[in-house]
Backbone as JSON Lines, residues from 0, in Angstrom:
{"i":0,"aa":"X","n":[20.12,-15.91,24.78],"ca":[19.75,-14.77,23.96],"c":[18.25,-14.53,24.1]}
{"i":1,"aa":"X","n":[18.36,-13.46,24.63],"ca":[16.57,-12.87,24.8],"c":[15.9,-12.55,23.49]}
{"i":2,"aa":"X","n":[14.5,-12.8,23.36],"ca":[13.79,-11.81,22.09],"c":[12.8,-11.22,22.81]}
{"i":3,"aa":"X","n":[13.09,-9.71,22.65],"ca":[12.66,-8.96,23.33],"c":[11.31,-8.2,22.23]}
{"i":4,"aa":"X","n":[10.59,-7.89,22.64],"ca":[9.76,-7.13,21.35],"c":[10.01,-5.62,21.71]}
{"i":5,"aa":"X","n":[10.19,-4.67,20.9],"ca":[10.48,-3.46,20.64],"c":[10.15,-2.34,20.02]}
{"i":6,"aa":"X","n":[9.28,-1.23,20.21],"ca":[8.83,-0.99,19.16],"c":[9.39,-0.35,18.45]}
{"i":7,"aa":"X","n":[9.57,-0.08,16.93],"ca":[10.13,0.32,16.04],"c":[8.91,1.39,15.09]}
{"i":8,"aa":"X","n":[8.19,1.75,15.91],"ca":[7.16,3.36,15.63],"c":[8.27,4.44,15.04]}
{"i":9,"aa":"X","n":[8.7,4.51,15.98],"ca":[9.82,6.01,16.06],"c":[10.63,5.68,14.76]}
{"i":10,"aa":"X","n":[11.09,4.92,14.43],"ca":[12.33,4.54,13.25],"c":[11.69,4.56,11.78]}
{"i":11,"aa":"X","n":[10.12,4.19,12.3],"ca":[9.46,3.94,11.21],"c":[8.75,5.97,10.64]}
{"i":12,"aa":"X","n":[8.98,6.69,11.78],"ca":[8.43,8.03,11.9],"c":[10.05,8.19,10.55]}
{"i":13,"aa":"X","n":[10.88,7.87,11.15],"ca":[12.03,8.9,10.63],"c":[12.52,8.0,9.35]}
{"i":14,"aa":"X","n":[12.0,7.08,9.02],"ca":[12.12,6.75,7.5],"c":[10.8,7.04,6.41]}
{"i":15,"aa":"X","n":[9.7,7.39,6.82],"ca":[9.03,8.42,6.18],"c":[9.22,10.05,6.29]}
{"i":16,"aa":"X","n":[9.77,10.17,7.48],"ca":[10.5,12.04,7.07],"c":[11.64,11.65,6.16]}
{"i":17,"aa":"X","n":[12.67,10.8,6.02],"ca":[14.01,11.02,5.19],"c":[13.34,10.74,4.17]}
{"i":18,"aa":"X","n":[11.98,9.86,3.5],"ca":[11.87,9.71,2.52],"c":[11.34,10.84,1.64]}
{"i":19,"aa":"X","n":[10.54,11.1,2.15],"ca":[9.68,12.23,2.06],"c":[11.14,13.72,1.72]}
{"i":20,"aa":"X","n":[11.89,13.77,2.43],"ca":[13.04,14.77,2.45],"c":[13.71,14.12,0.85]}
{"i":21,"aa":"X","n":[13.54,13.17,1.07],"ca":[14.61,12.34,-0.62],"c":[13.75,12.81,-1.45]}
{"i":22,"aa":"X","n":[12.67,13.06,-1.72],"ca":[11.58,13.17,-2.27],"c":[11.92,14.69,-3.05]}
{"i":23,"aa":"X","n":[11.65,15.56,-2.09],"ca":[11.69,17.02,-2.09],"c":[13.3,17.54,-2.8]}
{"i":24,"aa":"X","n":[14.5,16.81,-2.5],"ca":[15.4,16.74,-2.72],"c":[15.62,16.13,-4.4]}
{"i":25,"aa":"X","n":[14.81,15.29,-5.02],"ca":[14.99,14.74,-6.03],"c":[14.03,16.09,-6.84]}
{"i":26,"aa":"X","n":[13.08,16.45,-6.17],"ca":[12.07,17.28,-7.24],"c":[13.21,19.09,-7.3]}
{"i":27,"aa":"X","n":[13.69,19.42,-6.03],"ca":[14.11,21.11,-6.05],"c":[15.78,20.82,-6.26]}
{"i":28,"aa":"X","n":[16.47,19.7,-5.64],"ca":[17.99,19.5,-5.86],"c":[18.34,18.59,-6.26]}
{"i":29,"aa":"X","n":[17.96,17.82,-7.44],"ca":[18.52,16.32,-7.74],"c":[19.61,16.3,-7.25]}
{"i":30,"aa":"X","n":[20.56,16.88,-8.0],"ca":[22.32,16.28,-7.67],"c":[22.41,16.45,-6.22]}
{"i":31,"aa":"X","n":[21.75,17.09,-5.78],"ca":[22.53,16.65,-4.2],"c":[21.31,15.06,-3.13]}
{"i":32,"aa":"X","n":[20.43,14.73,-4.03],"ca":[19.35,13.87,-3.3],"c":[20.38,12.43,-2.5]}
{"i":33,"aa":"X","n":[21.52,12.25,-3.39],"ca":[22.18,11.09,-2.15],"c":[22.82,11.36,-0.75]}
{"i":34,"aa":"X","n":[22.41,12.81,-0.57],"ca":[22.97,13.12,0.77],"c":[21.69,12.8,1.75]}
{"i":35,"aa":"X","n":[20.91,12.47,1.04],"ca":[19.45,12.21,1.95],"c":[19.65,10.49,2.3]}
{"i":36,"aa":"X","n":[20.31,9.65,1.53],"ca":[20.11,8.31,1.0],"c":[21.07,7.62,2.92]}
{"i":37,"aa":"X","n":[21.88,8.17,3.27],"ca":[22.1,7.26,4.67],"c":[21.42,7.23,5.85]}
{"i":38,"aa":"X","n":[20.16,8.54,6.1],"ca":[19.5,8.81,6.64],"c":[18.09,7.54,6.1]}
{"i":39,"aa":"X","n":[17.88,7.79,5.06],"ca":[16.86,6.93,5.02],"c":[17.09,4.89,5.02]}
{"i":40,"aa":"X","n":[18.11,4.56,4.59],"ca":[18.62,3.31,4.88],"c":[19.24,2.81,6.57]}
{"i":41,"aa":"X","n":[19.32,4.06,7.38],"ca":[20.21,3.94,8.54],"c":[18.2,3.43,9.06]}
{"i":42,"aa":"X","n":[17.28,4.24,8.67],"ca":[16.3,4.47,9.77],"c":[15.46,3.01,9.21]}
{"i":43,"aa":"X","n":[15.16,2.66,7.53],"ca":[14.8,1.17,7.48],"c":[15.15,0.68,8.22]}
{"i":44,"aa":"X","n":[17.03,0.46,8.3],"ca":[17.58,-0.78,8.85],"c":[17.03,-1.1,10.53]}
{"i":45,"aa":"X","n":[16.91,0.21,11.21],"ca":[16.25,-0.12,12.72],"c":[14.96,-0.06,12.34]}
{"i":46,"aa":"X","n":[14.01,0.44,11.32],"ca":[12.52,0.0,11.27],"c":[12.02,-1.6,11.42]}
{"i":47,"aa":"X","n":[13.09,-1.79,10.38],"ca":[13.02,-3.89,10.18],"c":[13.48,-4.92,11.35]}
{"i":48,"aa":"X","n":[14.14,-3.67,12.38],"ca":[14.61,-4.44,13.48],"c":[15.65,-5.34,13.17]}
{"i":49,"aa":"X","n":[16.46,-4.9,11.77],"ca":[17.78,-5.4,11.56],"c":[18.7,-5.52,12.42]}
{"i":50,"aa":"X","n":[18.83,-4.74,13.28],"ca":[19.87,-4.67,14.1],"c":[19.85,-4.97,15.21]}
């Protein structure tokens, strides 16, 4: 099993846009802000290099 280093810039770009979008979504559409919520947990999970 290799450990490869990787960068995780890009993942880390698109979990501050979904947050930022959750954000905007909680202030103009609350009830709909969990449609933002798999976008921003999908893009942590490859920020942390979970996967």
């Amino acid at each position: 099993m290799s450990t490869e280093s990787k960068s995780t810039a890009k993942y880390w770009l698109y979990a501050l846009v979904s947050f930022a979008v959750l954000v905007g979504f909680l202030i103009f559409l609350p009830e709909w802000f969990w449609v933002t919520l798999p976008f921003l947990f999908t893009s942590l999970v490859y920020a942390f290099d979970w996967i």
